[in-house]
C-alpha positions in Angstrom: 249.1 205.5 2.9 252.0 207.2 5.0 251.4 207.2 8.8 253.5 210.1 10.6 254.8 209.2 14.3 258.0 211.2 15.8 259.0 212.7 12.6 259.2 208.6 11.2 257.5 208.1 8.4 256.0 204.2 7.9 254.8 203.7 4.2 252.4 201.2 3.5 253.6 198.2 2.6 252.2 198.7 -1.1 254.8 201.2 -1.6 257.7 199.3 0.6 257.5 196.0 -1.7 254.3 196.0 -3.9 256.5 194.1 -6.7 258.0 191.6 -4.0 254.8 190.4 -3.2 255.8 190.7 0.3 253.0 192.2 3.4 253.0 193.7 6.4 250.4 192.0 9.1 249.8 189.7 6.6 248.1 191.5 4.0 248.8 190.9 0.9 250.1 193.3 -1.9 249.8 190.8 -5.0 247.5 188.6 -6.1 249.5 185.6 -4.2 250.0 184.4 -0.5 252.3 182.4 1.1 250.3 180.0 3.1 250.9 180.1 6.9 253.7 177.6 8.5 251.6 174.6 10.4 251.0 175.7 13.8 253.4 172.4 15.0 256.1 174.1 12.9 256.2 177.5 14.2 256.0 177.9 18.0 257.5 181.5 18.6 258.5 180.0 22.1 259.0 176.3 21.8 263.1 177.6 21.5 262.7 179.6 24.7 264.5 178.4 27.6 261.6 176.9 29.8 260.0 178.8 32.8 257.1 178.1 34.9 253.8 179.8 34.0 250.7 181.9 35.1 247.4 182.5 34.8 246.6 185.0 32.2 242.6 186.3 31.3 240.6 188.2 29.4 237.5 189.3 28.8 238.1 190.5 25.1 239.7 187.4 23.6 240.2 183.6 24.3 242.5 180.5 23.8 241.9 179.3 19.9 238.8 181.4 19.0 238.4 184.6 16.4 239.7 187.7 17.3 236.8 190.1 17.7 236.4 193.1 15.3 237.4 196.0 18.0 240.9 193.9 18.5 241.4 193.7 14.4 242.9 196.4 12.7 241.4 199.3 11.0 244.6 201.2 10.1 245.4 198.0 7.5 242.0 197.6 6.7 240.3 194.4 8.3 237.4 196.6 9.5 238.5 196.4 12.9 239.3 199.0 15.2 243.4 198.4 16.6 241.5 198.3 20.3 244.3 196.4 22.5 242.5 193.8 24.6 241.5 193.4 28.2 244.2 191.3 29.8 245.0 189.9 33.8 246.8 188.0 35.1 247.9 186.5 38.6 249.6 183.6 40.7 252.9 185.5 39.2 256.0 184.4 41.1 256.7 186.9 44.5 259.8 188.2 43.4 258.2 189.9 40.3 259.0 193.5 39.8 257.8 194.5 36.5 255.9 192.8 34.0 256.2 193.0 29.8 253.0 192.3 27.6 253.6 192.0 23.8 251.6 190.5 20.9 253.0 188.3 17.9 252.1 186.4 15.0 254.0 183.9 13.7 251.9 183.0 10.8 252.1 187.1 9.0 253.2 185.7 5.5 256.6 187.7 6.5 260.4 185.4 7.1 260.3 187.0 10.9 256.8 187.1 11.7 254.9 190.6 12.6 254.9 191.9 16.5 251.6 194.0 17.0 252.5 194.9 19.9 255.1 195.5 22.8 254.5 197.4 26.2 257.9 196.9 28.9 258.7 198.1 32.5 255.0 197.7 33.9 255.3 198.2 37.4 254.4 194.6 39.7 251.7 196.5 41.4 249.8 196.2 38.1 247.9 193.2 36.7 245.7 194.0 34.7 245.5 196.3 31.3 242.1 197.7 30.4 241.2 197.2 27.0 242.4 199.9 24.9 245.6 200.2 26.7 247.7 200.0 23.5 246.6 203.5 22.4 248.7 205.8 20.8 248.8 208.1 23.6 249.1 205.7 26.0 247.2 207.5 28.1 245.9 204.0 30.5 249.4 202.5 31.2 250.8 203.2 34.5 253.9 205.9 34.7 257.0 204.3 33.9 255.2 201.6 31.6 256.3 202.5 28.0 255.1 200.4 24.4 258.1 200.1 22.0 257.4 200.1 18.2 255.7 197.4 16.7 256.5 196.4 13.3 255.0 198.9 11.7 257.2 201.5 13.5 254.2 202.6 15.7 254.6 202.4 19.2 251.1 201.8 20.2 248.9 198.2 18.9 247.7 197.6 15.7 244.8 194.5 15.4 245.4 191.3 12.8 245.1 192.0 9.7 245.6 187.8 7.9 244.9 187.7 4.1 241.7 187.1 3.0 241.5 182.9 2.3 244.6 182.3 4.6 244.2 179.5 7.3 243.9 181.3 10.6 246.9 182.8 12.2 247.8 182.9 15.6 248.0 185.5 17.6 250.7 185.1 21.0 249.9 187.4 23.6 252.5 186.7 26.3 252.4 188.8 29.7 256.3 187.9 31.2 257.3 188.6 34.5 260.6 190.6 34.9 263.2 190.3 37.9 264.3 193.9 37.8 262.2 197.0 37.9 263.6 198.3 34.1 265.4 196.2 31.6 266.8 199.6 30.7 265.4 198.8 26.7 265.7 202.1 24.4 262.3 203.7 23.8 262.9 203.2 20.2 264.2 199.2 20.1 262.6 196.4 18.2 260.3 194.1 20.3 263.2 191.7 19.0 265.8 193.5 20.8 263.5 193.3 24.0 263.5 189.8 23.8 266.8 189.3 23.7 267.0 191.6 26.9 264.6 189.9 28.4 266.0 186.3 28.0 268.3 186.9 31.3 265.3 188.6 33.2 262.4 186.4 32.8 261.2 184.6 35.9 257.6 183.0 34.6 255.8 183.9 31.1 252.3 183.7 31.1 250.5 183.0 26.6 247.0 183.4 25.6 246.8 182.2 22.1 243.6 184.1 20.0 243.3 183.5 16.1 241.9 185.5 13.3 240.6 184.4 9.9 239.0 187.1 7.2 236.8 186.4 4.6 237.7 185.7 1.3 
């Protein structure tokens, strides 16, 4: 499978590292997977520097339970439908000015994990995404809100996709609110890089924690 975006070309993992037995959102490409870290062993944010928190809803997904099928993905084949969910949030501190919402699993049978999804300089006026928001076209973010490639090089989200028979993974979806308007973050950067910008900027981060589990 090759998916074209701005002249990039991302080849399916099979082609990438079918002999390495390596996958991207946690599909396998051989006929073994690495099991999932324990949840207590991999906290994406446990090595954060601590900030208070917010309140952070949705209508779609919830803390600890299945992922529905319209938030899977159907690009990498988990019959799902790469539908970014509903998310709001509020009681954000007052000297917000933008907000950042990405998505990240810690548990993709990958060294570094696999971000699904990234979306930076979303003005304070807004708090709320409506589901779908993490379309290719981007055509329900707010001017000046921009999504960064995920780790499929596609700057838009893409639904889990675990191994069928892994334990479930976790899914992250932090919404983190930002002391300047733009963290000035390169269209093209890794949601890595706009961590790492975001690490002097962050004035309260706000986690919802949904898993997914496919058959098999």
């Amino acid at each position: 499978m090759r998916i074209h975006r701005r002249g990039v070309v991302v080849q399916s993992l099979a082609l990438a590292a079918g002999a390495t037995g390596l996958s991207v959102l946690g599909r396998s490409v051989s006929a073994q997977t690495a099991t999932p870290a324990a949840p207590e062993a991999c906290d994406p944010y446990a090595r954060l520097a601590p900030v208070p928190t917010f309140t952070l809803t949705s209508t779609d997904v919830a803390q600890g339970e299945q992922l529905p099928k319209p938030q899977m993905s159907g690009m990498f084949g988990a019959g799902g439908e790469d539908r970014s969910p509903q998310l709001a949030w509020s009681d954000f501190p007052e000297e917000t000015r933008s907000f950042v919402v990405t998505m990240f699993d810690p548990d993709a049978t990958l060294p570094s994990g696999f971000w699904h999804w990234a979306v930076a300089d979303i003005p304070a006026s807004v708090t709320e995404l409506p589901a779908g928001a993490g379309s290719a076209d981007g055509a329900k973010l707010q001017p000046g809100a921009f999504q960064l490639p995920n780790d499929a090089r596609l700057a838009q989200y893409i639904g889990a996709a675990p191994p069928p028979g892994d334990p479930p993974h976790r899914y992250y979806i932090a919404v983190t609110a930002v002391d300047v308007d733009s963290l000035d973050v390169d269209k093209e950067a890794t949601p890595a890089l706009l961590y790492a910008t975001l690490s002097g900027h962050t004035l309260a981060r706000a986690l919802l924690v949904p898993t997914a589990k496919t058959g098999g």
